[in-house]
C-alpha positions as CSV (number, residue, x, y, z in Angstrom):
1,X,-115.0,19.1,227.0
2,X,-115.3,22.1,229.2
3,X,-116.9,21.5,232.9
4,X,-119.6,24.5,233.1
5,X,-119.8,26.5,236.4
6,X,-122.0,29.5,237.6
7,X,-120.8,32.7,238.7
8,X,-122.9,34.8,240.8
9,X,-123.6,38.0,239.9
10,X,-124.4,39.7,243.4
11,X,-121.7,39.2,246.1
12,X,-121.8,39.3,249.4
13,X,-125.4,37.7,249.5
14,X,-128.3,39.1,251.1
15,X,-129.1,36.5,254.0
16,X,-132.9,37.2,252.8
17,X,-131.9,35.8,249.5
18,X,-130.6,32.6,250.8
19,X,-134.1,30.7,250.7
20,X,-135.3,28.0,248.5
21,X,-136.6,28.8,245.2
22,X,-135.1,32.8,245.1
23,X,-132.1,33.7,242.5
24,X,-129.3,35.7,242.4
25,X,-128.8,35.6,239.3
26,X,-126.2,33.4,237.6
27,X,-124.1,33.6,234.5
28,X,-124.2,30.2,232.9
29,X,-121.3,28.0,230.5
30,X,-118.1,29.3,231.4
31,X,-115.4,27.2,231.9
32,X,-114.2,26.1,235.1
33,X,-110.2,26.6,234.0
34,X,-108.2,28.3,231.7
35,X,-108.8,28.0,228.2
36,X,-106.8,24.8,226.5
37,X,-103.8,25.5,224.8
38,X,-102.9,23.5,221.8
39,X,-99.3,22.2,221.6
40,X,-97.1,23.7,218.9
41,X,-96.8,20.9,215.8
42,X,-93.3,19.1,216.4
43,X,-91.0,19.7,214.0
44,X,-90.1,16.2,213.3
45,X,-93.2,15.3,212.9
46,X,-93.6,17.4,210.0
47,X,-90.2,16.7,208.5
48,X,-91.5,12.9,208.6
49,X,-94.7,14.1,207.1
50,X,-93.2,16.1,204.2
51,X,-92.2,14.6,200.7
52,X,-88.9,14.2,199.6
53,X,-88.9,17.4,197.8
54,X,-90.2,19.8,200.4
55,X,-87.6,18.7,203.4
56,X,-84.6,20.8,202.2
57,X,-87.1,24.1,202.0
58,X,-88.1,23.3,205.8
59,X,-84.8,22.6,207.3
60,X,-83.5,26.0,205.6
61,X,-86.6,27.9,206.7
62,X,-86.4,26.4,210.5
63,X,-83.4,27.0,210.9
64,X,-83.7,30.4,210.3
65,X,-87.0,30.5,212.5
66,X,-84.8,28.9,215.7
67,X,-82.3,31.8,215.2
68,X,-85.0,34.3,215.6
69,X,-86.4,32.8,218.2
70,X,-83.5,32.7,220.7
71,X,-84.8,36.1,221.2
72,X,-88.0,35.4,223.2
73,X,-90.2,37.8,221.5
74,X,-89.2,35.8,218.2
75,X,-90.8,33.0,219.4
76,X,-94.6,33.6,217.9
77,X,-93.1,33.5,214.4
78,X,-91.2,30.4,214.9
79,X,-94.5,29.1,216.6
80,X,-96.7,30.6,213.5
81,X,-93.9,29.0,210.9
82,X,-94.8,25.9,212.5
83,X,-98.3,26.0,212.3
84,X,-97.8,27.2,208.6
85,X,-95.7,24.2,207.5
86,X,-98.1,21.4,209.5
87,X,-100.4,23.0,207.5
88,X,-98.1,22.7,204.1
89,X,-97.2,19.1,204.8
90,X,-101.2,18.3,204.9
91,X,-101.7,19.9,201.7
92,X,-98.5,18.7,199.6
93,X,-100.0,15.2,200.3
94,X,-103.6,15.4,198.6
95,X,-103.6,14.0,195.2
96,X,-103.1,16.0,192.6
97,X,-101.5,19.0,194.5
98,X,-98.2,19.5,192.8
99,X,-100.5,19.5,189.8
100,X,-103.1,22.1,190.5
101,X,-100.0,24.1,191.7
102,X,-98.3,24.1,188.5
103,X,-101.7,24.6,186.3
104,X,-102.2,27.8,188.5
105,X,-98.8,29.2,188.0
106,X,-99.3,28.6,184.4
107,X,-102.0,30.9,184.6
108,X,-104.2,28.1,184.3
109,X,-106.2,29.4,187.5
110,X,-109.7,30.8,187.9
111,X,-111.2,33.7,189.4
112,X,-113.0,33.5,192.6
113,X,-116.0,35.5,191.7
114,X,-116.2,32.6,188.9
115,X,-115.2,29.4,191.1
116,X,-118.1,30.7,193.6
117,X,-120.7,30.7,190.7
118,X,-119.2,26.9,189.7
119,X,-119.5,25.8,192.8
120,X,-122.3,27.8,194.1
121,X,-124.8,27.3,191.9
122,X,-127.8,30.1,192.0
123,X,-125.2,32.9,193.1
């Protein structure tokens, strides 16, 4: 929730202006502070989160992320590999994932234009 604050848009003010009932004109919704960061998704977290069979890709794969990013300008890409695998570990556990993986790499997959029309109906 962001607290909302008014900026006014004609500084110094004109003591004429100071009376009841008279604007100076206002920009309204901004937030009071600095945007919210989110923190980056823990590492362990998504280890924990990750089947059996995905673990030994994401340890290999951080590890090489932390090397680049003992250089501080490597740290987006460890931050965006993060993000990336919290993301992963979601997906892996819907039902059926490894399935509809394999049935697309089979070529068993379906263009978009065609999914949009199944799914879209009157497009």
């Amino acid at each position: 929730m962001h607290v909302v604050t008014t900026i006014h848009t004609r500084l110094p003010l004109d003591p004429a202006d100071i009376r009841l009932g008279v604007s100076v004109g206002t920009v309204p919704a901004l937030p009071a502070g600095p945007p919210r960061r989110e923190d980056p998704p823990a590492p362990e977290r998504i280890l924990r989160s990750l089947p059996e069979r995905e673990r030994e890709a994401f340890l290999a794969e951080y590890r090489l992320a932390v090397d680049g990013a003992r250089d501080p300008a490597g740290w987006p890409e460890l931050l965006r590999f993060l993000r990336l695998w919290s993301f992963r570990a979601i997906a892996v556990n819907q039902p059926g994932y490894y399935e509809a993986w394999e049935q697309v790499s089979a070529g068993g997959g379906m263009l978009l234009e065609d999914a949009i029309k199944l799914y879209r109906p009157g497009t």
